[in-house]
C-alpha positions as a Python dict, from the first residue, in 0.01 Angstrom:
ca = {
    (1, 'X'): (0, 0, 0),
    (2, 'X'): (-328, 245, -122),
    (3, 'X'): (-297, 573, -48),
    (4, 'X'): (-568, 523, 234),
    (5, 'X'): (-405, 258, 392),
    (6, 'X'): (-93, 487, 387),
    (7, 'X'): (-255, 753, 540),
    (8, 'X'): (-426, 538, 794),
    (9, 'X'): (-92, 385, 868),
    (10, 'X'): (48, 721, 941),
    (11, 'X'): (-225, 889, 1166),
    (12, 'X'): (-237, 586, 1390),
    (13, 'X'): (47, 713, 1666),
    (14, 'X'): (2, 1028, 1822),
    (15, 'X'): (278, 1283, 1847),
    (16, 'X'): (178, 1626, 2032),
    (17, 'X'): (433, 1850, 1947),
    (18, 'X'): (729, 1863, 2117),
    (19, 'X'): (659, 1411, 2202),
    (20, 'X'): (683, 1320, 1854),
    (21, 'X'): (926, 1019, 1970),
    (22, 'X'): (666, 791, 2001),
    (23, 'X'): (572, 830, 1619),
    (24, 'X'): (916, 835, 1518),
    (25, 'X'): (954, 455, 1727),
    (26, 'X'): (629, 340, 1530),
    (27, 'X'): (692, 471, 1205),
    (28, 'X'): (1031, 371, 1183),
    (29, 'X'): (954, 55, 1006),
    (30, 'X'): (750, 219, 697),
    (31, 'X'): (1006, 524, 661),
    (32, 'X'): (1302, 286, 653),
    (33, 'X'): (1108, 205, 309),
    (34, 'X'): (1196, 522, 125),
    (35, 'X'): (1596, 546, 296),
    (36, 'X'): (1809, 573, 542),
    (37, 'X'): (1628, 673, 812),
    (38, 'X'): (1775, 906, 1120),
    (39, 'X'): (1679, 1055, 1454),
    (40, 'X'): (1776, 1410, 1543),
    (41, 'X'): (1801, 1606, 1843),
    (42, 'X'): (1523, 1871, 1704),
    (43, 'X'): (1282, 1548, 1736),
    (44, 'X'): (1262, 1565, 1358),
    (45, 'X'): (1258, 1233, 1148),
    (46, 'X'): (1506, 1223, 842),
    (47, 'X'): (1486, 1020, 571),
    (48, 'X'): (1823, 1055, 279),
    (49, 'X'): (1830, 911, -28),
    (50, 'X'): (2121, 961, -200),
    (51, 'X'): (2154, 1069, -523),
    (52, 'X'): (2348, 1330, -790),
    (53, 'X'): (2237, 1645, -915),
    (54, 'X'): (2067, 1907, -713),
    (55, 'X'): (2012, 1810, -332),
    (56, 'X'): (1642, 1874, -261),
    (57, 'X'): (1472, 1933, 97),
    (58, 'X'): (1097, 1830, 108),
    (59, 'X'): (922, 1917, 411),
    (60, 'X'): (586, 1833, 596),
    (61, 'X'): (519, 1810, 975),
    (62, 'X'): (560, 1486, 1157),
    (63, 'X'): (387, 1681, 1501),
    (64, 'X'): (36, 1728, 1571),
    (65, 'X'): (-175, 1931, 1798),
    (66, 'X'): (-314, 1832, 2136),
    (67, 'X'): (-277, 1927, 2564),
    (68, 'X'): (-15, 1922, 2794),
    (69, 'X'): (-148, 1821, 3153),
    (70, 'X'): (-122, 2099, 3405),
    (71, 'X'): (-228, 1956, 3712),
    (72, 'X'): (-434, 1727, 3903),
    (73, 'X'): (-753, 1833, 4111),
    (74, 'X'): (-855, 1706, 4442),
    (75, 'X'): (-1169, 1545, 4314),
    (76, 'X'): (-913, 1337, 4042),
    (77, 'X'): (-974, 1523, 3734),
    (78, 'X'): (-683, 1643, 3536),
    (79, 'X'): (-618, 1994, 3377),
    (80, 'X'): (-477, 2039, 3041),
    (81, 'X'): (-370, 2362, 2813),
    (82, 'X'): (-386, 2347, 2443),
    (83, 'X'): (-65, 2258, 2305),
    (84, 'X'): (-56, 2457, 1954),
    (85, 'X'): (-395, 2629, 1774),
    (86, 'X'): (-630, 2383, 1884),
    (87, 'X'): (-1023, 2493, 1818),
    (88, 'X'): (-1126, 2490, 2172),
    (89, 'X'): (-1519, 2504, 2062),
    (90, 'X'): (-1467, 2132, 1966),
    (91, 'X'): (-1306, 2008, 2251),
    (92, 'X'): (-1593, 1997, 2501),
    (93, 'X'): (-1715, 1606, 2551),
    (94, 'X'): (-1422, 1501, 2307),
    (95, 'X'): (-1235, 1172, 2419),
    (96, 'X'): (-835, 1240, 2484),
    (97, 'X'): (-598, 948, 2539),
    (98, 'X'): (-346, 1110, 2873),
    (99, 'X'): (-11, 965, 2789),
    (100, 'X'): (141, 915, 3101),
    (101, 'X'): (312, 616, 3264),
    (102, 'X'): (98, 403, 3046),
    (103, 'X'): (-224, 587, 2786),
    (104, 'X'): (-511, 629, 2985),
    (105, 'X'): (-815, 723, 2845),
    (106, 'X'): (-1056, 1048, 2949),
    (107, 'X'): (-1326, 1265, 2854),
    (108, 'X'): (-1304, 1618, 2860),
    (109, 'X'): (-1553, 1771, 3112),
    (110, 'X'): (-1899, 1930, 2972),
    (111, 'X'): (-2229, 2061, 3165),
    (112, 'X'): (-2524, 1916, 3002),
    (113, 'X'): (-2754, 2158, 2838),
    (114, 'X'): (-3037, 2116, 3091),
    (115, 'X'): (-2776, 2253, 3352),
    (116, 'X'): (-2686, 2572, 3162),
    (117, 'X'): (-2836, 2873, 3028),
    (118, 'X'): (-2770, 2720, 2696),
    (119, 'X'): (-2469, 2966, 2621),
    (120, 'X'): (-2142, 2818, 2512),
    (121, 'X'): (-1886, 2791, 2767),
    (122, 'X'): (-1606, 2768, 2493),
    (123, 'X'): (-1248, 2792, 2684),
    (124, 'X'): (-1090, 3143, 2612),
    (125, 'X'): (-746, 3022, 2764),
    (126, 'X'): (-726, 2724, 2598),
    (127, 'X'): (-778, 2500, 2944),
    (128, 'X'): (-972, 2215, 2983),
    (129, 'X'): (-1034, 1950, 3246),
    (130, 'X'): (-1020, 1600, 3168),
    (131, 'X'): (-1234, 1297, 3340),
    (132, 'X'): (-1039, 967, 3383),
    (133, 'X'): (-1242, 831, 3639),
    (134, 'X'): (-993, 811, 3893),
    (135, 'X'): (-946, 966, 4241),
    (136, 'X'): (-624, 1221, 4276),
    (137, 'X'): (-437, 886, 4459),
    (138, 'X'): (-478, 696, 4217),
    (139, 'X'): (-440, 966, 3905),
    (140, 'X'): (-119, 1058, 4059),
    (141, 'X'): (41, 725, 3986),
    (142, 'X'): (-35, 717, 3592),
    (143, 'X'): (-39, 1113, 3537),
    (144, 'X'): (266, 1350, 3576),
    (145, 'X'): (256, 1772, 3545),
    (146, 'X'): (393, 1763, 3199),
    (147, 'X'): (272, 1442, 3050),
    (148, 'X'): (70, 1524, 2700),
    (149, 'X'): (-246, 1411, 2586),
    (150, 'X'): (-396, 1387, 2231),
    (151, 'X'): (-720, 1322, 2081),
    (152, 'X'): (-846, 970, 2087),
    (153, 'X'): (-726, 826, 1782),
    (154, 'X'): (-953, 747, 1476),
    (155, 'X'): (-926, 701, 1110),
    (156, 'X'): (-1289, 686, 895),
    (157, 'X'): (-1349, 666, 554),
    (158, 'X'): (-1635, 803, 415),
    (159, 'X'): (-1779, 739, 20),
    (160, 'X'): (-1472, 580, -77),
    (161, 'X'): (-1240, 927, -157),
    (162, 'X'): (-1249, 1089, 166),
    (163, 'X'): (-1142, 1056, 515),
    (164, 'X'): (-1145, 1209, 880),
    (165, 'X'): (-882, 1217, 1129),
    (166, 'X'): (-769, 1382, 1425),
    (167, 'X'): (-405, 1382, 1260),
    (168, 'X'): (-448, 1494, 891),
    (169, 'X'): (-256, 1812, 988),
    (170, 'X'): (11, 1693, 865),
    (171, 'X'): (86, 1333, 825),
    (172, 'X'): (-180, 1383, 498),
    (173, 'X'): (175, 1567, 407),
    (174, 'X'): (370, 1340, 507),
    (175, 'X'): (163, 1068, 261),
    (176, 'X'): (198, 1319, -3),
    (177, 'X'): (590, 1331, -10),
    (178, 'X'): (634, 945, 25),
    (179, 'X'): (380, 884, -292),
    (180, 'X'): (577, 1097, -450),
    (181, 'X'): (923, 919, -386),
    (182, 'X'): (748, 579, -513),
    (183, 'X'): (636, 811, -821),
    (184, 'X'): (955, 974, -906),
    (185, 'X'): (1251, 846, -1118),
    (186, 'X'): (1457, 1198, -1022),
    (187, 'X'): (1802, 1113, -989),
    (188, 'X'): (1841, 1421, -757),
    (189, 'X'): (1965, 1360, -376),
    (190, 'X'): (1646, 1395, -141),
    (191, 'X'): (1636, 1447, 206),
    (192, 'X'): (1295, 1424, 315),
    (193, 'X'): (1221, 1542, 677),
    (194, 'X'): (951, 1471, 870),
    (195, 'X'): (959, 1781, 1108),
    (196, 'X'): (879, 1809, 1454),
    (197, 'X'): (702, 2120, 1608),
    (198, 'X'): (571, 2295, 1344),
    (199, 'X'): (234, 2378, 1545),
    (200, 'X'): (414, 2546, 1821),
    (201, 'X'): (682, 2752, 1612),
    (202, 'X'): (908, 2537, 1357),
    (203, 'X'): (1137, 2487, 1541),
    (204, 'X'): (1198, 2163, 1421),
    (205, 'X'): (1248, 2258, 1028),
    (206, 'X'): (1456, 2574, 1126),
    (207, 'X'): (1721, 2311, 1319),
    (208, 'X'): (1678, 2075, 992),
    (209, 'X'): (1751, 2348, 697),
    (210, 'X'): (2028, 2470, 890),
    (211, 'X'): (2172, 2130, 923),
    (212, 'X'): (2066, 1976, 517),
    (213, 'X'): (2294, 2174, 264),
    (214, 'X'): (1961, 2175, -15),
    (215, 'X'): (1963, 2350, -347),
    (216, 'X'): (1570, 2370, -315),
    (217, 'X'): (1285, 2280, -71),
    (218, 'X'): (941, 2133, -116),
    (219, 'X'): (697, 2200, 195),
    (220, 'X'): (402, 2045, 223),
    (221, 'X'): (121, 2148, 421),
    (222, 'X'): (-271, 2140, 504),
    (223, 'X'): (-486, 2449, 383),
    (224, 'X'): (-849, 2505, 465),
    (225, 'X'): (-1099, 2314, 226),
    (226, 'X'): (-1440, 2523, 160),
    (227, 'X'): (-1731, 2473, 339),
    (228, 'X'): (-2100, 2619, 330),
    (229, 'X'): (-2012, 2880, 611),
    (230, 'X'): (-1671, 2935, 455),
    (231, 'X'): (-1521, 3221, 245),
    (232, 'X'): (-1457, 3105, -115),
    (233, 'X'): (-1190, 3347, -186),
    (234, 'X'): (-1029, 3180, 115),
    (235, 'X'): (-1024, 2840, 72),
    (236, 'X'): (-931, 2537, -184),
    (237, 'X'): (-1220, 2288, -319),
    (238, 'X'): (-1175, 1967, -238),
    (239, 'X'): (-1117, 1729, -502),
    (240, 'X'): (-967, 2062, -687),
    (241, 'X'): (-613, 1976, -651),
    (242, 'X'): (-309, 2013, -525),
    (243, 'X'): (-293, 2396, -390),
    (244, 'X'): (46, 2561, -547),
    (245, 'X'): (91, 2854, -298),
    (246, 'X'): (230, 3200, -460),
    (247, 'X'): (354, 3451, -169),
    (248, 'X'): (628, 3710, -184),
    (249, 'X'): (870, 3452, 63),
    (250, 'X'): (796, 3156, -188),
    (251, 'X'): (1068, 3142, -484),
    (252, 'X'): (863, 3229, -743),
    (253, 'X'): (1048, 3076, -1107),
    (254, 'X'): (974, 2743, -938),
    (255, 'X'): (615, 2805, -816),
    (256, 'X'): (542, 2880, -1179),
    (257, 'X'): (755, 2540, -1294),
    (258, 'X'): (467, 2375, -1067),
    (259, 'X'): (203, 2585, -1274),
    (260, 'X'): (358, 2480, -1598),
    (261, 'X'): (401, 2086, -1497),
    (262, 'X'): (59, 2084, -1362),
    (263, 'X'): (-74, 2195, -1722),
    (264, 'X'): (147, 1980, -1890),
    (265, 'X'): (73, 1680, -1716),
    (266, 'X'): (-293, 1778, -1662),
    (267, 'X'): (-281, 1731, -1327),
    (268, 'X'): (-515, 1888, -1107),
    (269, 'X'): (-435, 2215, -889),
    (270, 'X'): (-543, 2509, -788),
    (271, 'X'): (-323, 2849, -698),
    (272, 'X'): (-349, 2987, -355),
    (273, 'X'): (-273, 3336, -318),
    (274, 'X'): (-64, 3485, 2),
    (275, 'X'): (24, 3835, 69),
    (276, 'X'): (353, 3764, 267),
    (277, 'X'): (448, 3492, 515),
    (278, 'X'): (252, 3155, 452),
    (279, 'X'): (222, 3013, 812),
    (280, 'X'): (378, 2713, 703),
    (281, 'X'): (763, 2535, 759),
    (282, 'X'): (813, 2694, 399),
    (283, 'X'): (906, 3030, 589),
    (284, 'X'): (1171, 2896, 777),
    (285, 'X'): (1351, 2704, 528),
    (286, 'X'): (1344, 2959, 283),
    (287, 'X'): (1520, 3239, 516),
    (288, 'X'): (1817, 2942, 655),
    (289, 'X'): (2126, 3019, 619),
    (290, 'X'): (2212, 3235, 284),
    (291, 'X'): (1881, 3122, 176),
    (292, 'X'): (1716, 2850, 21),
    (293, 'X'): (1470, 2877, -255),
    (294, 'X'): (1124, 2709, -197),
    (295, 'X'): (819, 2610, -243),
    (296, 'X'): (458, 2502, -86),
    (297, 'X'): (186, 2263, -221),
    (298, 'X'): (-85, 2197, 32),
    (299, 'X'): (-396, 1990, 64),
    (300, 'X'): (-711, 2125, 140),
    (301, 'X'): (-857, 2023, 439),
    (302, 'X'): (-1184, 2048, 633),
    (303, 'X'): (-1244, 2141, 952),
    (304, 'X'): (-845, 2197, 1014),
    (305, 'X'): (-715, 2178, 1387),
    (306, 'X'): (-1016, 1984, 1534),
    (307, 'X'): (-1081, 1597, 1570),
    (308, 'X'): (-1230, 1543, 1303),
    (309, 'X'): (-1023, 1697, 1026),
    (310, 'X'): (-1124, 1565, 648),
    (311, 'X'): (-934, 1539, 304),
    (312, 'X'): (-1032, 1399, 45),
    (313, 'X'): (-763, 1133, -109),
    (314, 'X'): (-768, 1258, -483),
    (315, 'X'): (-610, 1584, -378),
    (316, 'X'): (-329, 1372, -206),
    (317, 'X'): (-288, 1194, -516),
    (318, 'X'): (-261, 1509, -708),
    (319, 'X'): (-10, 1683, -475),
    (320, 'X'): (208, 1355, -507),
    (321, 'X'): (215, 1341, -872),
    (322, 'X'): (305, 1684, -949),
    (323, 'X'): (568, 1688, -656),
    (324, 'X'): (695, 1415, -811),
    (325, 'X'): (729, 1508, -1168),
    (326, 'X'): (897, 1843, -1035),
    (327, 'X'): (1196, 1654, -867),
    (328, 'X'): (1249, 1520, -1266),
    (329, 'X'): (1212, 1829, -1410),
    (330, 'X'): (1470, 2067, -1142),
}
């Protein structure tokens, strides 16, 4: 399988944090793969591969953004509130797939520009009201209070190295750290979780470090790609590879093994710099317990928490190999 047909394979099911079940029963197949494949009560998907030597954690977000259905109007049309940091000034005239009893398909509400002063109307709250073309009767039997809902799925590919989804954030991690178990020869145990609601806390790798006695972690996360209207200083290039993070919670001997392998190797990277925490599951793994040490490679993305989020499949490559020449070398 190509790395784009991986990635494809993997952004196909939602999973709105906190409902990741329904990627877990579609994905089950491809992870069962890489090894033995579990289920936890966290929501988080573990795959264990046994092995001797040092027993290493790698990390990257099964959960995506999305809405959680608040209610149902008289007219039929169905209120939502974000569900993690979604960018609300994207959302307006977006299609959402409602899962409910069965998906049902919507379109978020939007005046037309010859209605309004021309203004935005971006939501400040994070609500939004949804279209499904149905009267409250008849809404009521599909929809629930509760139910989530998650941007119509799509997967394009555009001039062969790069692609936009609504789910980069993070299965394009998840991609990473199974290229890199197909690129490794480590000998090293590896429990590779796919964690569940990183967007609305981390919950899901806190419950996982506590419960996987690792020697190390690997996280692996999205970072924000530059842009025209973007800060240099604070963002990767794409096609500049994979983005070894350095911050005061990250172990640092092992960051700079990443440095030193990336050289070696010659494989692309790139160092991003953070002054403390690093927003990422990397945080919570490294303060479980007595402490693990860890590190982060990310990706760089475009256009991060919207539906059309971009990477470009080079820096996925990149982040693979030099993940997986690090579980050798440790």
């Amino acid at each position: 399988m190509t790395t784009i047909e991986l990635l494809k394979t993997l952004t196909s099911p939602a999973g709105v944090a906190g409902e990741e079940s329904s990627s877990f029963e579609s994905l089950k197949g491809l992870f069962s793969l890489y090894g033995d494949v579990s289920y936890d009560v966290a929501g988080n998907i573990i795959i264990h591969k046994k092995g001797k030597g040092k027993h290493i954690l790698l990390d990257a977000h099964l959960d995506t953004i999305g809405f959680v259905v608040t209610g149902i109007t008289d007219d039929g049309f169905v209120r939502v509130q974000k569900v993690g940091g979604v960018d609300m000034r994207t959302v307006e005239g977006m299609e959402l797939t409602l899962h409910g009893e069965k998906d049902i398909y919507g379109v978020v509400c939007t005046v037309p520009p010859h209605l309004s002063d021309g203004e935005s109307k971006v939501s400040t709250d994070g609500t939004a009201v949804v279209d499904i073309g149905m009267s409250k009767e008849d809404a009521e039997k599909v929809i629930s209070i509760g139910d989530r809902a998650s941007f119509r799925s799509s997967f394009s590919v555009l001039n062969e190295n790069r692609v936009s989804s609504p789910y980069i954030d993070d299965r394009g991690g998840i991609a990473v750290l199974l290229k890199a178990l197909e690129y490794t020869k480590t000998e090293n145990e590896i429990t590779l979780v796919c964690s569940a609601q990183e967007e609305t806390g981390g919950a899901g790798a806190t419950c996982a470090s506590f419960n996987v006695p690792a020697d190390l972690s690997v996280s692996v996360d999205v970072s924000f790609g530059e842009t025209p209207d973007s800060k240099a200083s604070e963002c990767g290039k794409m096609n500049g590879g994979a983005m070894v993070g350095f911050a005061p919670i990250l172990d640092r001997n092992y960051t700079e093994m990443l440095v030193e392998i990336a050289k070696e190797k010659e494989i692309p990277y790139q160092k991003e710099i953070m002054n403390g925490r690093t927003g990422t599951n990397a945080d919570h793994i490294t303060i479980s317990k007595g402490g693990v040490p860890s590190v982060l490679v990310s990706i760089p993305i475009r256009y991060m928490h919207t539906p059309v989020e971009m990477v470009d499949i080079r820096d996925i490559e990149s982040c693979a190999k030099l993940i997986a020449e690090f579980l050798e070398r440790v």
